[in-house]
N, C-alpha and C positions, 0 to 999 in steps of 0.2 A: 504494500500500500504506500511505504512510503516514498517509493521511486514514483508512483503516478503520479504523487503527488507532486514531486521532484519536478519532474516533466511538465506536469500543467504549469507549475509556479515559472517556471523557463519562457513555457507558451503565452503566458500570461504574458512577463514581460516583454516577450519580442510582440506582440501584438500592442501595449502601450505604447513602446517606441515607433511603430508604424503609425500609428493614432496621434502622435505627436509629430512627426513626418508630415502625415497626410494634412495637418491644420495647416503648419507651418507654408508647405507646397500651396496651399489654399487660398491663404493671406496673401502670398509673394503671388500668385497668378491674377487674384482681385486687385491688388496694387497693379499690376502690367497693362490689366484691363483698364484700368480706370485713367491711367497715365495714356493711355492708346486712343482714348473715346477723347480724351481731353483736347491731343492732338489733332485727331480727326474734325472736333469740331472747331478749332482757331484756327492751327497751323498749315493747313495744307490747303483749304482753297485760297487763302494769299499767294500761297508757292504757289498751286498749280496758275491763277492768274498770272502774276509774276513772271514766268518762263511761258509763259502762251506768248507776251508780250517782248520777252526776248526774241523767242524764236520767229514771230512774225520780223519783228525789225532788222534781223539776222539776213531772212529772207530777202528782205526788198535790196539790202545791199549784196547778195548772191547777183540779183538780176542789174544791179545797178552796174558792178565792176566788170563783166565784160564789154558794157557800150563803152566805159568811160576810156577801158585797155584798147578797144579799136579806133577811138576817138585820138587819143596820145600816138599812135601809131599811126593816124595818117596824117597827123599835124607833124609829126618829127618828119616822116617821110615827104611832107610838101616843103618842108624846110631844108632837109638835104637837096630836093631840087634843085627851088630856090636859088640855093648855094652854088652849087653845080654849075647852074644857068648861066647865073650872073656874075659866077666867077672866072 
């Protein structure tokens, strides 16, 4: 009898410590939650606005730099003419 008993008092304690695990995990997961919902409702539609408007601005000077590279390239190129011509 007094091994079972040996055993359950064993069982007992690894089961408390799980029970105290399992709170502890509990607490730290409802903290993450709550830290998460907190961001979700401030922080991230500023960003995502924020980088919308990057990337649109980003955009228009993508389309703007090649007119402005062939624009500089055929004003140097009428200059070397130019030069040429009239020298």
């Amino acid at each position: 009898m007094s091994e079972d008993t040996d055993r359950l008092a064993r069982i007992e304690a690894k089961l408390d410590v799980l029970v105290v695990q399992t709170t502890t995990d509990r607490t730290r997961l409802d903290d993450h939650e709550a830290r998460l919902r907190e961001m979700e409702r401030t922080g991230v539609a500023s960003d995502v606005a924020d980088h919308e408007t990057r990337i649109r601005s980003i955009e228009r000077w993508r389309y703007a730099l090649p007119i402005a590279s062939i624009a500089t390239l055929l004003t140097g190129t009428a200059a070397i003419i130019a030069a040429i011509k009239g020298g």
